[in-house]
PAMI-208901 format. One record per residue: residue in one letter; z negated, y negated, x negated of N, C-alpha, C in turn. Coordinates in steps of 0.001 Angstrom, whole numbers, plus 524288, in hexadecimal, padded with zeros to 5 digits. Each point is the difference from the previous one (the first is absolute). Layout:
N
AZYXZYXZYX
...
REM end
This chain:
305
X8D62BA7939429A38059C7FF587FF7D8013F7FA4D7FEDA
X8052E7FE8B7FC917FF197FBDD7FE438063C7FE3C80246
X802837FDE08032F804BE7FFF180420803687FC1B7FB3E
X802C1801237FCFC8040C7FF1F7FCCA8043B7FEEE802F4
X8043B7FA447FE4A804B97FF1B80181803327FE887FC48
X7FDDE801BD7FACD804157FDBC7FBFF802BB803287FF71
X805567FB877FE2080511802328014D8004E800BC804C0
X7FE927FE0A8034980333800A3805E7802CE7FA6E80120
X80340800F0803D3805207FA0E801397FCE27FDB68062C
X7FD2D7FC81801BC7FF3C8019A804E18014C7FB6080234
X802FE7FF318077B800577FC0A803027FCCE7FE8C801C2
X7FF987FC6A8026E7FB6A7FDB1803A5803147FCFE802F2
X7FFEB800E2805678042E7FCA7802D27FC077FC92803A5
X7FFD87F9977FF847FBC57FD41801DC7F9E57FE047FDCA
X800D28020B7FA277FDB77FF2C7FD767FC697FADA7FCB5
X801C87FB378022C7FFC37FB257FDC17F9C07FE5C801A3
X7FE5080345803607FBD67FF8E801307FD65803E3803E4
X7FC2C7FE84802057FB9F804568039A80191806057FD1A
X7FF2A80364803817FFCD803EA7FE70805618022E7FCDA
X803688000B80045804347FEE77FBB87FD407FFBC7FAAB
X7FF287F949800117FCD07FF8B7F9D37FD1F803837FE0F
X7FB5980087803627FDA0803C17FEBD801778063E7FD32
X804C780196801A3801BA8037B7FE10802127FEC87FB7D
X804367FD9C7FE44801847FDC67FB9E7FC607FF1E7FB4A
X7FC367FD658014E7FC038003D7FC1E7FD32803747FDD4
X7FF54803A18049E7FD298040C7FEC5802D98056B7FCC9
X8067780024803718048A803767FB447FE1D7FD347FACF
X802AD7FBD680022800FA7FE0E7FB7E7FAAE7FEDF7FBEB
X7FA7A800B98013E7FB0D800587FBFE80028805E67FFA8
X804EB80382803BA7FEC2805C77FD9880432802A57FC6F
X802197FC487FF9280502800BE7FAC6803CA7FEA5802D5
X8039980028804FA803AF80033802A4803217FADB7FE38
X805647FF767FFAD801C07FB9380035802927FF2580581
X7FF0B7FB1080318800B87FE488051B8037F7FE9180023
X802957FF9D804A8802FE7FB8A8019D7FDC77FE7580496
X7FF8E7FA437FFC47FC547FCAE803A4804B97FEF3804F8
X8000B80083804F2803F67FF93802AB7FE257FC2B80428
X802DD7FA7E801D77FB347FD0D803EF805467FBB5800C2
X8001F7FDD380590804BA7FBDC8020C7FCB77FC447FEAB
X7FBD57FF927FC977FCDB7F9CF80057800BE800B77F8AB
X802F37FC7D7FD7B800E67FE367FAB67FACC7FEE37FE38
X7FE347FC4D8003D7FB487FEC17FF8D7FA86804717FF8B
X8001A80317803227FB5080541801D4802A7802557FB1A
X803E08027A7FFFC8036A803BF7FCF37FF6C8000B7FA5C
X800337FBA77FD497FEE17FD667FC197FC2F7FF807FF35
X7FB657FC53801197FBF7800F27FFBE7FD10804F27FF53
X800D58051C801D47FFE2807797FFED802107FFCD7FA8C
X8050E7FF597FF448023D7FED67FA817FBD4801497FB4D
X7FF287F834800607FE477FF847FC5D7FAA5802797FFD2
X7FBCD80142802447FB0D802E28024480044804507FBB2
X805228024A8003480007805347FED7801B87FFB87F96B
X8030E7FBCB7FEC4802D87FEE47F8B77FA5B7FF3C7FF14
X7FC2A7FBA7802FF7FB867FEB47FCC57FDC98033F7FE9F
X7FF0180417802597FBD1803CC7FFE2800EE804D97FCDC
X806637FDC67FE548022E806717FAB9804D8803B680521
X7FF0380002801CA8038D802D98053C806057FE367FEA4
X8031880539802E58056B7FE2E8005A800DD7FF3D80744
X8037D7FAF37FE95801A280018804DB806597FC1F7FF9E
X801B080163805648047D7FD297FFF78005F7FDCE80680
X8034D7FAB280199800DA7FF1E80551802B47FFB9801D8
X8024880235806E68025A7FF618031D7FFC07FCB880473
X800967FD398022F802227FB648024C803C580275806AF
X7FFC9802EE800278041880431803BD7FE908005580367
X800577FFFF8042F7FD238019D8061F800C4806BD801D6
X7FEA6803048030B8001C805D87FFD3802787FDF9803BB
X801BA7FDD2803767FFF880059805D8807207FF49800D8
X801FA801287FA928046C8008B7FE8A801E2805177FF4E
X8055E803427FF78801C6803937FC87801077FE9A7F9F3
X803557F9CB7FFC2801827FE237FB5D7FA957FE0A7FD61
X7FBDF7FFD98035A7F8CA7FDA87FC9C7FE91805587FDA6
X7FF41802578047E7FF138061E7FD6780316800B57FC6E
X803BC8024B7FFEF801DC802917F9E67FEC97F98C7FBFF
X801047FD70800E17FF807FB687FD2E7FA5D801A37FBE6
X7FC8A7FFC7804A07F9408009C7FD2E801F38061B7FCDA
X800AF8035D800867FF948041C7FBF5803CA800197FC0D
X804A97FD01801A18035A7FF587FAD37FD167FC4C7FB7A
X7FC4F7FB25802187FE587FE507FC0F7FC53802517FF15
X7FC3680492800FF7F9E3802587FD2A804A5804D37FBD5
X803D08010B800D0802E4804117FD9B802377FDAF7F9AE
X802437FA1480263801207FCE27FB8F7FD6C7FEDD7FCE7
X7FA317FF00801967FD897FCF27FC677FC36805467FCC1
X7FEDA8055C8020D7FDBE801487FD4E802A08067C7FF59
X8055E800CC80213801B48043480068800E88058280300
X7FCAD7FEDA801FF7FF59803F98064D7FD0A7FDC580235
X7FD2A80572802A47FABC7FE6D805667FF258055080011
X7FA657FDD6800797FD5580588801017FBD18006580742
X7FD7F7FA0A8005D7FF887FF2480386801DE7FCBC8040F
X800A17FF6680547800BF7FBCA805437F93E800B08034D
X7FF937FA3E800D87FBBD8008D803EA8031F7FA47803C8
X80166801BA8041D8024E7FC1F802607FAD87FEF2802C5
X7FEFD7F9C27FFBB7FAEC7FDC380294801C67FB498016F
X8052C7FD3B7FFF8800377FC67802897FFA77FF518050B
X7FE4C7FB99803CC7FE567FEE78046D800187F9E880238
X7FF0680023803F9800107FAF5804317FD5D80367804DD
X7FE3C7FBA08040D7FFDF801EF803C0802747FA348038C
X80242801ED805EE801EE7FC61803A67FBAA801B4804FD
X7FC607FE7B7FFBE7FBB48029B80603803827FD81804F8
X7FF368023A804197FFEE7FDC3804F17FF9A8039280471
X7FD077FFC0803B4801188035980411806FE80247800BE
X7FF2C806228034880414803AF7FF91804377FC4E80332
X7FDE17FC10804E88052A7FDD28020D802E27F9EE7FCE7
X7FA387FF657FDFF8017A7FBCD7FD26803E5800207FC37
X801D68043C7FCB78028D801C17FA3A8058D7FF1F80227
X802A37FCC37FA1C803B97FEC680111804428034E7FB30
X804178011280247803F28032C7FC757FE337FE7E7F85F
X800487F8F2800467FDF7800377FA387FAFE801B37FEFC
X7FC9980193802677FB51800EC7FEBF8013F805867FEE6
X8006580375801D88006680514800128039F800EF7FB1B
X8061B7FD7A7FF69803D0802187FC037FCC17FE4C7FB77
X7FADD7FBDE7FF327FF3B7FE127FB297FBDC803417FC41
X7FD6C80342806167FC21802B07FD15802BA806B180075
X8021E801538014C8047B804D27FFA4801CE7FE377F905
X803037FC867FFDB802E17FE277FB997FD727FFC87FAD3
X7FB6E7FE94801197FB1E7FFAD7F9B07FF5B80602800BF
X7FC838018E8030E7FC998055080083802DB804BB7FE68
X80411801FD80534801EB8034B802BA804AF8016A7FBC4
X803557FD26801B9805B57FED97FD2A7FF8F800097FB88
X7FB657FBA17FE7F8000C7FF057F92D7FE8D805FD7FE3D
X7FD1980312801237FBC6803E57FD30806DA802C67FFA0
X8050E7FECA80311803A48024A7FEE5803FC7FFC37FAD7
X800837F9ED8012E801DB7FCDA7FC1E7FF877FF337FB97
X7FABF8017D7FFAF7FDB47FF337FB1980009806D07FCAE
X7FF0C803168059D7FBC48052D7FD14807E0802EB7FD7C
X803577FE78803DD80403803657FEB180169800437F9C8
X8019A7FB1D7FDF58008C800137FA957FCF1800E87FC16
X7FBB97FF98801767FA798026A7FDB47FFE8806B9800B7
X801258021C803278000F804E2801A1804F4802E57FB0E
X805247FF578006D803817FFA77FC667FDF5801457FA4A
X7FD7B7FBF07FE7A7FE19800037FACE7FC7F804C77FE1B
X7FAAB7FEDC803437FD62805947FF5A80319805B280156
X8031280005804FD80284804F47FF498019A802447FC70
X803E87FC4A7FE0D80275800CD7FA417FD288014D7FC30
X7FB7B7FC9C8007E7FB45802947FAF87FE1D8056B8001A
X7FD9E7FF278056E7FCB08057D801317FA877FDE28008D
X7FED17FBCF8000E7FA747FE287FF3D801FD7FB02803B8
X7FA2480004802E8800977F948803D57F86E802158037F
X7FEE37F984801787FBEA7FEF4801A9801D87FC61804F6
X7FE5D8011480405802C57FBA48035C7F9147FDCB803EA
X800227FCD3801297FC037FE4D804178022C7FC9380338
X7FF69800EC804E98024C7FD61804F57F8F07FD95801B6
X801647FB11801467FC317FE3E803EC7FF677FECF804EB
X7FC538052C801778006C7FDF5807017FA587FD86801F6
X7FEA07FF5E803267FABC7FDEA801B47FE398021E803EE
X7F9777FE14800817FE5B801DB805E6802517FE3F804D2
X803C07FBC380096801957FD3580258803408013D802E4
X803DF804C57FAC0803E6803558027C7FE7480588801D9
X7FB97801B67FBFE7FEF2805D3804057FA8F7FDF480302
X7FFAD7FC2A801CC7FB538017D804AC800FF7FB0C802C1
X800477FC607FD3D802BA7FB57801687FCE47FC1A805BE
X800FC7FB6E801667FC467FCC28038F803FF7FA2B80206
X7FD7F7FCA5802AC8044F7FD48803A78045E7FCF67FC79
X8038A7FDB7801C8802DF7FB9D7FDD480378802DF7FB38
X7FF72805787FF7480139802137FA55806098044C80199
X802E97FEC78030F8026480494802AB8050C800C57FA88
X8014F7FBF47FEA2804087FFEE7FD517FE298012A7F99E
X7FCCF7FF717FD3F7FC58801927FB947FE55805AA80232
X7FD81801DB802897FE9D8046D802CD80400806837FF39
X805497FC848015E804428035E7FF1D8026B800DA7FAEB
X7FE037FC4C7FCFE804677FFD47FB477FB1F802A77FC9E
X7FCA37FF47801327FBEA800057FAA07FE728083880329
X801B380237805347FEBE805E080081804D9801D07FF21
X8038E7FCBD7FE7980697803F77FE72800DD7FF727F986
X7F9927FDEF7FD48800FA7FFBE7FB1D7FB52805497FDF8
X80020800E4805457FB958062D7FDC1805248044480088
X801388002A804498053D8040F800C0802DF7FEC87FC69
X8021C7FCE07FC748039A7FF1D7FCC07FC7F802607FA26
X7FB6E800838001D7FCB6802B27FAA77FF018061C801F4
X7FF6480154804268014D805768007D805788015C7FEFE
X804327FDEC8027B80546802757FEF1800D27FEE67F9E9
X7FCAA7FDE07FCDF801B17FB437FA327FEFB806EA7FCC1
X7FB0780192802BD7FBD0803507FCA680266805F47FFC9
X802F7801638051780115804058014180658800E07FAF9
X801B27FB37801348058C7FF397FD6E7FEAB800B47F91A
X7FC6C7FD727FF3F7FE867FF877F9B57FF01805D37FDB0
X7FC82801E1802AB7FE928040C7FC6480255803767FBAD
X803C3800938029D804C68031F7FBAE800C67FACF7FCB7
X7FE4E7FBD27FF76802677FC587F9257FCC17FF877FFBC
X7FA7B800FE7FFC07FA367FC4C7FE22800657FAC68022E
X800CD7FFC48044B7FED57FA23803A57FC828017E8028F
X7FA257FCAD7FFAE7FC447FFF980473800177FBF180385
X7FF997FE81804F47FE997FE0A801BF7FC697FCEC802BE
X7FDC87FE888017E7F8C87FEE1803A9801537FB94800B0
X7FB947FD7A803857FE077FB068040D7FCE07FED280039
X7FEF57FA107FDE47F95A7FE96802907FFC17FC1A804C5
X7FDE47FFD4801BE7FD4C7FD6D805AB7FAFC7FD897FCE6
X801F57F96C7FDDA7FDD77FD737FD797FC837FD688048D
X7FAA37FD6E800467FE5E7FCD3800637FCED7FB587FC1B
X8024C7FBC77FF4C7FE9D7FB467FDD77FFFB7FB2780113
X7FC497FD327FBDC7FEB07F8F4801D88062F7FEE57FD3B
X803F27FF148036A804B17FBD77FD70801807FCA580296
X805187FD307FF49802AB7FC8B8035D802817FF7D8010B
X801A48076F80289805B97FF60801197FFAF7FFB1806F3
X7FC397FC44802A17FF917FEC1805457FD367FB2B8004F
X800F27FC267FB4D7FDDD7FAFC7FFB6803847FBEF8029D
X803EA800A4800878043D7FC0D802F180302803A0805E5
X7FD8F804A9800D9800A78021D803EA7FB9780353802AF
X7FD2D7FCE2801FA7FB94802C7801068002380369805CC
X7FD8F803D47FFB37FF7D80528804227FE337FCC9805BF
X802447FF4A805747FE927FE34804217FB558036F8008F
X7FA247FC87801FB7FD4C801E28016D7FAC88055F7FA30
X8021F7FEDE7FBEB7FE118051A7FCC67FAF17FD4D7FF9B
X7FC2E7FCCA7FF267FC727FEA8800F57FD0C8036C804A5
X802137FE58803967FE69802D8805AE7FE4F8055A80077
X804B88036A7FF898009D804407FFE77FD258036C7FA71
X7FF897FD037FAAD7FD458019B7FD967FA29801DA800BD
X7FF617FBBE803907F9127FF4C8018E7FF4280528803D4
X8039A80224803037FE42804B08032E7FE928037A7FB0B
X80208801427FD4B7FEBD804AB7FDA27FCAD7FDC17F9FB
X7FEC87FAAA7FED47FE0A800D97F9BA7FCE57FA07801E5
X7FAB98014A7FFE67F9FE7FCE780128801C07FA717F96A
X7FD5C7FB47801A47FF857FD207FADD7FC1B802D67FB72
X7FD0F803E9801987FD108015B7FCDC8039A8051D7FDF2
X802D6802F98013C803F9802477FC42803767FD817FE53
X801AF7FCB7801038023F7FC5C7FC8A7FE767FE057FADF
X7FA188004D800057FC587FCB87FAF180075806597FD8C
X8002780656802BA7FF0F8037A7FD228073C800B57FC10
X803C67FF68801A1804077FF737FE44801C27FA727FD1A
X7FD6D7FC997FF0E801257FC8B7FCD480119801727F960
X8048D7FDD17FFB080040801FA7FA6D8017A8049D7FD23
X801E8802FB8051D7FFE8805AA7FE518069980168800CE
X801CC7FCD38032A8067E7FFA880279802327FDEA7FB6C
X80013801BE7FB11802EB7FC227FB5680591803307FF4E
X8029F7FC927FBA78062A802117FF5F7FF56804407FC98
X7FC1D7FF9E7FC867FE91803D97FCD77FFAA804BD8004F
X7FC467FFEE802AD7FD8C805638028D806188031880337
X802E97FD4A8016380649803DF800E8801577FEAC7FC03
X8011D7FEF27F9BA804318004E7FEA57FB33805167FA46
X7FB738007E802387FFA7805B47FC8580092804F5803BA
X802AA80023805067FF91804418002980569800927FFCA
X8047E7FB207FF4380573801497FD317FFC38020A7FB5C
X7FD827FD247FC8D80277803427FC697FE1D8046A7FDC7
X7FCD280493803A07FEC6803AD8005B805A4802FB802D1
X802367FC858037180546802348043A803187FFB87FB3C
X8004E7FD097FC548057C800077FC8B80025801A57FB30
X7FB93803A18012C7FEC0801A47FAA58022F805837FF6C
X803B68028D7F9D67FDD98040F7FE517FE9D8031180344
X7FBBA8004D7FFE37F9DB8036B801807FFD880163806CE
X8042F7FCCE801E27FE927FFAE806B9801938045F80171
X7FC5F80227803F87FF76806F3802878039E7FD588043D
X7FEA07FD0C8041B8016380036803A6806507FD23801FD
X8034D802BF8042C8039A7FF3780068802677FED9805FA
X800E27FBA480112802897FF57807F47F9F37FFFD80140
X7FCDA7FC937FEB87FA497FF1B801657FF427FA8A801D7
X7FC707FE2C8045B7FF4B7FB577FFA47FA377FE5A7FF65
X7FC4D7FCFE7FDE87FBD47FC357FF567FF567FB9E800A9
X7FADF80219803187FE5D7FA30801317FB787FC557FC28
X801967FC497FF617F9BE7FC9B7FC927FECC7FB828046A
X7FCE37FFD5800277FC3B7FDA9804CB7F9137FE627FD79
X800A87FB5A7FFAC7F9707FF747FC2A7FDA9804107FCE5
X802E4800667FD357FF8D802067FB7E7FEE48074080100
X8025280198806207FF2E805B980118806E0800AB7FF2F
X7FFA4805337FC8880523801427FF4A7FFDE804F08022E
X8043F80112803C980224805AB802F7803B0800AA802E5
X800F48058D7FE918064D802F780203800907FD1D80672
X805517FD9E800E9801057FFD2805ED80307804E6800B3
X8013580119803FD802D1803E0800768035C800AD80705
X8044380213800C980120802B3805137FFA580482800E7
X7FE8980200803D97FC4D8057F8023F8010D801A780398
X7FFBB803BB8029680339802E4803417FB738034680269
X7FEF87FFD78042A7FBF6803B880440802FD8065180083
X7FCD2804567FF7D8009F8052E802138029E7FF4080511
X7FE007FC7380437801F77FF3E8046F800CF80545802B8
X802437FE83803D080259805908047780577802F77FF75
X80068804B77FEF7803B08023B7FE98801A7802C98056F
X8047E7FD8D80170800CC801338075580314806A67FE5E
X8001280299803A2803738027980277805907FEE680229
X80371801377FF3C806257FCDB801888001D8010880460
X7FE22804E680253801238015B8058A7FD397FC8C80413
X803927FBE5802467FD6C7FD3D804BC7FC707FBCC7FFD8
X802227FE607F9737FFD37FC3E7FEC27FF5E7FA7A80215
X7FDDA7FB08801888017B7FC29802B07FC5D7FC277FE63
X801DD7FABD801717FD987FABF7FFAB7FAEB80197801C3
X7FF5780200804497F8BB7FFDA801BC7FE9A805467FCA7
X802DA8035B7FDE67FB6F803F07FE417FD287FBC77F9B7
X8036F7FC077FF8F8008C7FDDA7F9757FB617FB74801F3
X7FF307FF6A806307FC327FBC37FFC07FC628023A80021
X7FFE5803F0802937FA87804018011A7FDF1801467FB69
X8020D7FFDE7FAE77FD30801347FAAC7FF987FCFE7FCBF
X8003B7FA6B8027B7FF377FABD7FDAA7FACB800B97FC00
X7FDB780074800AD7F9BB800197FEC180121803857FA6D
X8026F8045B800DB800D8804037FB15803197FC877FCA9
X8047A7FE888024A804677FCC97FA9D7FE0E7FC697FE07
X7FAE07FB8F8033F7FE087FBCE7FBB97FD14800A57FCAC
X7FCA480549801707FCB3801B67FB208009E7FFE57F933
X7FD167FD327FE60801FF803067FB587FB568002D7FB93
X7FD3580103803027FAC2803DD7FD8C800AE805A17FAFE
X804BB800AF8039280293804657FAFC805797FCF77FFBF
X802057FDC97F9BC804108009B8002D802988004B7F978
X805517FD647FEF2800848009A7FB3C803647FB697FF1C
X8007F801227F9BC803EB7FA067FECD805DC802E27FB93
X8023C8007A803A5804B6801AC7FDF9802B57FDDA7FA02
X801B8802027FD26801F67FC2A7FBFF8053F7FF1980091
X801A1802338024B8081C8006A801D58004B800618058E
X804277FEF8800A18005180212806008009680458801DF
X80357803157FC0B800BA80493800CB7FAB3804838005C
X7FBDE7FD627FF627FA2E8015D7FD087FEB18020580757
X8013B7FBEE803477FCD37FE39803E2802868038D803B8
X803F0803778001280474802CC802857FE25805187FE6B
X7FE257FF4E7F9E17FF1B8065A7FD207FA68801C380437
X7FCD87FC65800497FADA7FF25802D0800B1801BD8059C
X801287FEE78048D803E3801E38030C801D2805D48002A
X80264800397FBE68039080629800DF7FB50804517FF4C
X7FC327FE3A7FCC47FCED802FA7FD727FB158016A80405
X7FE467FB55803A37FCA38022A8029D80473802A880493
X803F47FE618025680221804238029C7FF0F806917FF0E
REM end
C-alpha cells in the first residue's frame, strides 16, 4: 500500500518542531499541503521553509490553541490559504511538572489550556468544515503519561486522558459525515521538558528501566517513527475509528479501555459487604472486553443477564 495525501488540506497544531515537525514533513513529502502551526516564529518558519525547499506546500500560523479566537484563527488561515481541510492533528504541548500539592492554579489552567481546551478550540472549527464536507481526519494526542501516567504529572495526566474521551465521543459523533477520529500515545526524544524538567524522573525511571535498556532503546524513541503511523491515521485508507496507539521504541499498539465480566449480583439483599465479599471476582479480568461505546458496555450487561 502506498498511503497518498495529495490533495489533502492538513493542520498540525505545534508543529514548528519535535514531533509536530515530524508530521508536517512527512504530510507534506506525501502530497498534503500543511499548515505549519507553532507560538515560536522562528521554529514555525523554519518548518516553512523545510517544506517550499523540498517542493511541498505549506503555509504559517503564528496562533496559540489555548485560545477560542487562536483556534478558529489557526483553521481560518489553513482554509484561506489552501481552501478547506481535510485533516486536524492537534499535537501542540507544554508540560508544567510538579508534585500534586505543589501545582499551582497557573500550572494546571496552562496545561488544560494547550491540551484539553485547545483540542477544543482548535478541533471545533475544524470539525464544522469537514462536517460540511463529509470527509475529515482528526488525531488527538494523548500520552502514556495520561493513560498510565507516573509522579509530578497530575495536571498533564488529566488533560492528556480527557483527550482520549474527547476521540471516542469525536469518533462516535463522526461517523454519519466520514469523520474519523484516533489517538496516539506518542513516545519521543524532544524538548518539550527541557526548561521544565520532571521532579525526580531520573530516579523513578531507574526502578523500572536498567542503563542497559536504555542502550537497548537508544535511537529508537524518534519523532519519526510517530509521525508514520499518522499519516496512516489521516489517511484515505484508515480502517480504524475512536482508537488509541501507542509508539514506544519503535513498538506500535492498540491502547485500549476494558471492562472485566466481573460479578453480576443478585438485587435481592444486596449490600456493601456482599460487594466486598466478591472483591476478588470484580478485579478479575482474565475474561473481559473492550467496549467501543458505552452503550456497548450496558448491551454486555443486559445480555449476560
Amino acid at each position: 500500500m502506498s498511503i497518498s495525501l495529495e490533495g489533502r488540506v492538513a493542520v498540525v497544531t505545534g508543529s514548528g518542531r519535535g514531533i509536530g515537525r515530524a508530521h508536517v514533513l512527512e504530510f507534506a513529502r506525501r502530497g498534503a499541503a500543511v499548515l505549519v502551526n507553532d507560538v515560536s516564529r522562528e521554529h514555525a518558519d523554519a518548518t516553512v521553509d523545510e517544506i517550499k525547499a523540498a517542493g511541498g506546500k505549506a503555509a504559517v500560523s503564528y496562533d496559540t490553541v489555548a485560545t477560542p479566537e487562536g483556534g478558529a484563527a489557526i483553521i481560518d488561515r489553513a482554509a484561506a490559504a489552501f481552501g478547506k481541510l481535510d485533516i486536524l492533528v492537534h499535537n501542540a504541548g507544554q508540560i508544567r511538572p510538579a508534585y500534586f500539592e505543589d501545582l499551582t492554579l497557573a500550572d494546571l489552567d496552562a496545561i488544560l489550556d494547550t491540551h484539553l481546551r485547545g483540542a477544543f478550540f482548535v478541533g471545533q472549527p475544524a470539525w464544522r468544515l469537514m462536517k460540511g464536507a463529509g470527509y475529515g481526519r482528526i488525531v488527538m494526542t494523548s500520552s502514556a503519561s495520561g493513560m498510565y501516567s507516573h509522579q509530578a504529572m497530575s495536571n498533564y495526566a488529566s488533560a492528556k486522558a480527557g483527550l482520549y474521551g474527547l476521540t471516542k465521543a469525536l469518533a462516535y459523533e463522526g461517523q454519519r459525515y466520514g469523520v474519523k477520529t484516533n489517538c496516539i500515545l506518542p513516545w519521543a526524544a524532544t524538548t518539550i521538558g527541557q526548561n521544565n524538567p520532571i521532579p525526580d524522573m531520573l530516579k523513578v525511571w531507574r526502578l523500572f528501566v536498567s542503563e542497559a535498556m536504555d542502550a537497548k532503546l537508544a535511537g529508537r524513541n524518534t519523532p519519526d517513527s510517530i509521525a508514520y503511523l499518522a499519516a496512516y491515521l489521516v489517511s484515505e485508507g484508515c480502517e480504524p475509528n475512536g482508537e488509541a496507539f501507542s509508539v514506544s521504541g519503535g513498538r506500535y499498539a492498540r491502547t485500549f479501555v476494558g471492562v472485566g465480566d466481573g460479578w453480576t449480583a443478585s438485587m435481592d439483599g444486596l449490600s456493601a459487604d456482599e460487594v466486598a465479599a466478591h472483591m476478588d471476582q470484580i478485579r478479575d479480568i482474565s475474561k473481559h472486553s473492550v467496549p467501543m461505546w458505552a452503550f456497548e458496555e450496558a448491551a454486555g450487561v443486559a445480555r449476560r443477564l
